[in-house]
C-alpha positions in Angstrom: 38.6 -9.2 -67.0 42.1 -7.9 -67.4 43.4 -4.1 -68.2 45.8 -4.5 -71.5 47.4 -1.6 -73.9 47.2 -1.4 -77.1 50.5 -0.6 -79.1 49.5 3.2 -79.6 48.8 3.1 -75.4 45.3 3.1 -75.3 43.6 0.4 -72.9 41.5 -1.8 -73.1 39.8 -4.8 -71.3 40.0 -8.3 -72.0 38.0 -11.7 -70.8 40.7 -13.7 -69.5 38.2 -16.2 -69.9 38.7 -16.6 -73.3 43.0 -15.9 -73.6 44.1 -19.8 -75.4 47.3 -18.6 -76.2 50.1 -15.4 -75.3 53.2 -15.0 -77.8 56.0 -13.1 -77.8 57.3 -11.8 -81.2 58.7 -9.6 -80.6 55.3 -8.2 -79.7 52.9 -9.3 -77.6 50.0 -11.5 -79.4 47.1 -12.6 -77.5 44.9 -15.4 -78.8 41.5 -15.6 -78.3 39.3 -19.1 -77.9 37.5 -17.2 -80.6 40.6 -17.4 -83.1 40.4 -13.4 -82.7 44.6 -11.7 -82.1 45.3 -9.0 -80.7 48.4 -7.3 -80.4 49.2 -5.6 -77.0 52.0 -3.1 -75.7 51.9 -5.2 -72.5 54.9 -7.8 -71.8 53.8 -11.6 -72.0 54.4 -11.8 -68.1 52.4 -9.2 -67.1 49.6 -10.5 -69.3 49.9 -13.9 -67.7 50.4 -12.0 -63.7 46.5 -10.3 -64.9 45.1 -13.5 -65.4 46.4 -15.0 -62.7 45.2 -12.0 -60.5 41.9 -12.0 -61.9 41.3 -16.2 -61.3 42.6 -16.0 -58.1 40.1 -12.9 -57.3 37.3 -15.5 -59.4 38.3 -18.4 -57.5 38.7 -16.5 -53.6 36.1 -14.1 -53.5 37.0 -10.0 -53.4 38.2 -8.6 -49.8 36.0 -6.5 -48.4 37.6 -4.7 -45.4 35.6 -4.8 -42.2 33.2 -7.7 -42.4 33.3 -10.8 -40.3 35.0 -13.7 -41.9 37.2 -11.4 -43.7 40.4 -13.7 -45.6 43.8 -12.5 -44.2 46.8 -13.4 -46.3 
C-alpha cells in the first residue's frame, strides 16, 4: 500500500498491487487494474519511488532492529 494526496491534500492509501498505469497531464492520473482513475497531487516519480518502496519491503521482508539475521544494507 502506498500514501498518495488527493488534489485538495487529503491522503489516502492505495494497493500498489493494482496501479496498471501512472500519467502525467499535467496532473497525475493513476490507473487501476480495475479501470478505476484517480487523480493525485503527487508527482508521477514519487508515485512510482512508493511502489517501488513498498515491493521491495513485499519482496525483502520489513527490518526489525535487534533480531538475529537482521539484513544490513
Amino acid at each position: 500500500m502506498i500514501r498518495v494526496h488527493r488534489l485538495d491534500g487529503t491522503e489516502f492509501v492505495v494497493n500498489a498491487d493494482l496501479i496498471e498505469t501512472i500519467e502525467a497531464t499535467p496532473d497525475t492520473i493513476i490507473t487501476l487494474t480495475t479501470g478505476k482513475k484517480l487523480i493525485v497531487r503527487d508527482a508521477v516519480d514519487e508515485v512510482i519511488a512508493a511502489a517501488v518502496r513498498y515491493k521491495r519491503t513485499i519482496a525483502l521482508g520489513p527490518e526489525v532492529p535487534g533480531v538475529a539475521g537482521e539484513r544490513k544494507p
